[in-house]
N, C-alpha and C positions, 0 to 999 in steps of 0.2 A: 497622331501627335500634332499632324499640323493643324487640322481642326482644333484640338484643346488649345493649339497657342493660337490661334487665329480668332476664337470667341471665349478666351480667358477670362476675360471683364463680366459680358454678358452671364457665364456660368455660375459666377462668385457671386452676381445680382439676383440669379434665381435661385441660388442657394441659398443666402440669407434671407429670401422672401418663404422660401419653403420651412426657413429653419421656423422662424417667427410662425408660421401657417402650425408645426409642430405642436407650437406651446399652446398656443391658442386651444388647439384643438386636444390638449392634454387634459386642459383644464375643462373641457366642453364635455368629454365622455367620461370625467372621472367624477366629475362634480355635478353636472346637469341631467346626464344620461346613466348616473351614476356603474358605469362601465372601466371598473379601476383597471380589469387586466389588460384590458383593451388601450387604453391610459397609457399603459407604460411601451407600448410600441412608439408613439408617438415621441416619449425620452428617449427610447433608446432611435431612432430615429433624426432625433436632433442630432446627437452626440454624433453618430454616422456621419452625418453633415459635417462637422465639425472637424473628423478625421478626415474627409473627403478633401475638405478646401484645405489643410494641410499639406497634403497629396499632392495637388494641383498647383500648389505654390513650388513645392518641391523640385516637381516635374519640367514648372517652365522656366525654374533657375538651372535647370540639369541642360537645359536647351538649346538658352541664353545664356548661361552663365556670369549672367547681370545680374545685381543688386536692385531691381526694378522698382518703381513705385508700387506696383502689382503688389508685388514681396511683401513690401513697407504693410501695406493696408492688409495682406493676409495675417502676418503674425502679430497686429496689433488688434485683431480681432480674433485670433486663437485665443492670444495671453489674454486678454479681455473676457473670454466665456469661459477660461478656466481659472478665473481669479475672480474679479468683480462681477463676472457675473453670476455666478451662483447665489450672492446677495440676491444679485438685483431679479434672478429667479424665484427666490423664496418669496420676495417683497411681491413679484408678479400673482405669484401661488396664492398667496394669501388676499390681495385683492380681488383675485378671479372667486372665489371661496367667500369672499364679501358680498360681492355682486352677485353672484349667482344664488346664494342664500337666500337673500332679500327678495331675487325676484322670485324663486320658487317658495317662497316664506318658510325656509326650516335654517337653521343654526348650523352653520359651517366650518364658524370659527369656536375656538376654544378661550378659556379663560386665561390662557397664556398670549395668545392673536393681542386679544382686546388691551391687557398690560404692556404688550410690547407694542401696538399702535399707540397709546397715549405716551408713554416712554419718548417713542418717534416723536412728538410733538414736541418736547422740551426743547427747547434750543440750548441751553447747559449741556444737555444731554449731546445733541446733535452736533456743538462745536468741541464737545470731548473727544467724540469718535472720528471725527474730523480730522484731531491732532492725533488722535492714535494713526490711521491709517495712513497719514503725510510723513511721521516719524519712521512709520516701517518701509515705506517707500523709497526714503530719505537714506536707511541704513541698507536697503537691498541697491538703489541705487549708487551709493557712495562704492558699495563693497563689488557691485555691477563694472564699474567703471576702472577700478582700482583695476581687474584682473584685466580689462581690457587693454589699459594703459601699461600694464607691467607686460604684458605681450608682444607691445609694440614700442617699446622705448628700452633703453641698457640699465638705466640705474635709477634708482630716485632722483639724485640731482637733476635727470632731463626730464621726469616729471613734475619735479619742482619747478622747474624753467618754462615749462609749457601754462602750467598754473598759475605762475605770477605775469608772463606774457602770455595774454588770449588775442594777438595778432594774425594768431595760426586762423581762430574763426573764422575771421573778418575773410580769411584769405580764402576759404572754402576747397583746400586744394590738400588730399589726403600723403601728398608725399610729405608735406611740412605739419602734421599735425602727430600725436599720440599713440594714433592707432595702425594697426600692421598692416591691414589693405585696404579696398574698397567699403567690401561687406560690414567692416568693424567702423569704420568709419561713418558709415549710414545706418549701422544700428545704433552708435550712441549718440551722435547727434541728435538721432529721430530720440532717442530716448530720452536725451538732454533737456528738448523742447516739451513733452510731457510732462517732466517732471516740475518744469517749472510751472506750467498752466497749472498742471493738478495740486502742484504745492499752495499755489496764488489762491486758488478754488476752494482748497481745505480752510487754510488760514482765512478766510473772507467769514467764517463762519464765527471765528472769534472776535475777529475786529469788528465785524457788525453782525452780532447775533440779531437776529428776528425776535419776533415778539412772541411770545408762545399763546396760542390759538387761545 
């Protein structure tokens, strides 16, 4: 164990180089070497990863029993490959299936690839799905926050109070704020500052749409 906490960092950095090494190479034997069963070791191999650095966050909070930055960065990259990233797997999937088509010259993609790449181009299109996914963001985290805040305060009114004075931020100090301990406190925080970036991010797409290619 002291090992694992001792090169925590270091593990998490080889693991998401390994995880990335995964896909790469998902897309390398199933598509190029055309080796599909073979393929799917390397998913289910990600995913292992995936549960692993779970594990390992777990473990050094078991240890420490701190809310660590460690923490922060594990489960904002669990909740990240088991939410956005799947998109942003498919999106990899079907670029690797482009490229690798083209250099072996046979057809990888489908007539549905080719519709939903141009689709992707529309900016209309691209600042719809934008607001779609900031609105659902926006209601997981409203209703995120709700339960946290009803955890850690008596009644509505003292969330009410909290809400109209946001002095508690400023103060950075979890006894005068919403939430019940530490841990709750540096989850929604962390989650507050997310939200708002990704919010800023989404909407940027409507306020100044792109020009479609």
């Amino acid at each position: 164990m002291n090992i694992l906490y001792e090169f925590h960092w270091e593990i998490f950095i080889v693991a998401e180089v390994v995880s990335v090494i995964c896909l790469l190479l998902f897309g390398f034997f199933r598509y190029f070497l055309e080796k599909r069963k073979l393929s799917i070791f390397f998913i289910l191999m990600f995913l292992s990863l995936i549960v692993l650095e779970a594990i390992l966050g777990l473990m050094i909070y078991k240890e420490t029993g701190e809310f660590s930055t460690f923490l922060i960065v594990i489960i904002i990259f669990v909740i990240y490959a088991c939410t956005f990233g799947m998109f942003d797997f498919i999106r990899l999937d079907r670029w690797m299936r482009q490229k690798i088509g083209k250099f072996r010259k046979v057809e990888l993609l489908t007539e549905k690839d080719y519709k939903l790449m141009e689709r992707n181009k529309d900016p209309k299109y691209i600042a719809k799905k934008y607001r779609i996914s900031a609105t659902i963001h926006f209601i997981v985290f409203i209703t995120g926050q709700t339960i946290l805040w009803s955890i850690g305060t008596n009644n509505v009114e003292e969330m009410i109070r909290y809400i109209t004075d946001l002095s508690w931020i400023e103060e950075g100090a979890v006894d005068n704020s919403p939430y019940q301990n530490e841990t709750m406190y540096y989850i929604g925080m962390l989650w507050g500052l997310i939200f708002i970036i990704d919010f800023l991010y989404s909407m940027s797409y409507t306020i100044f749409p792109s020009k479609k290619e």
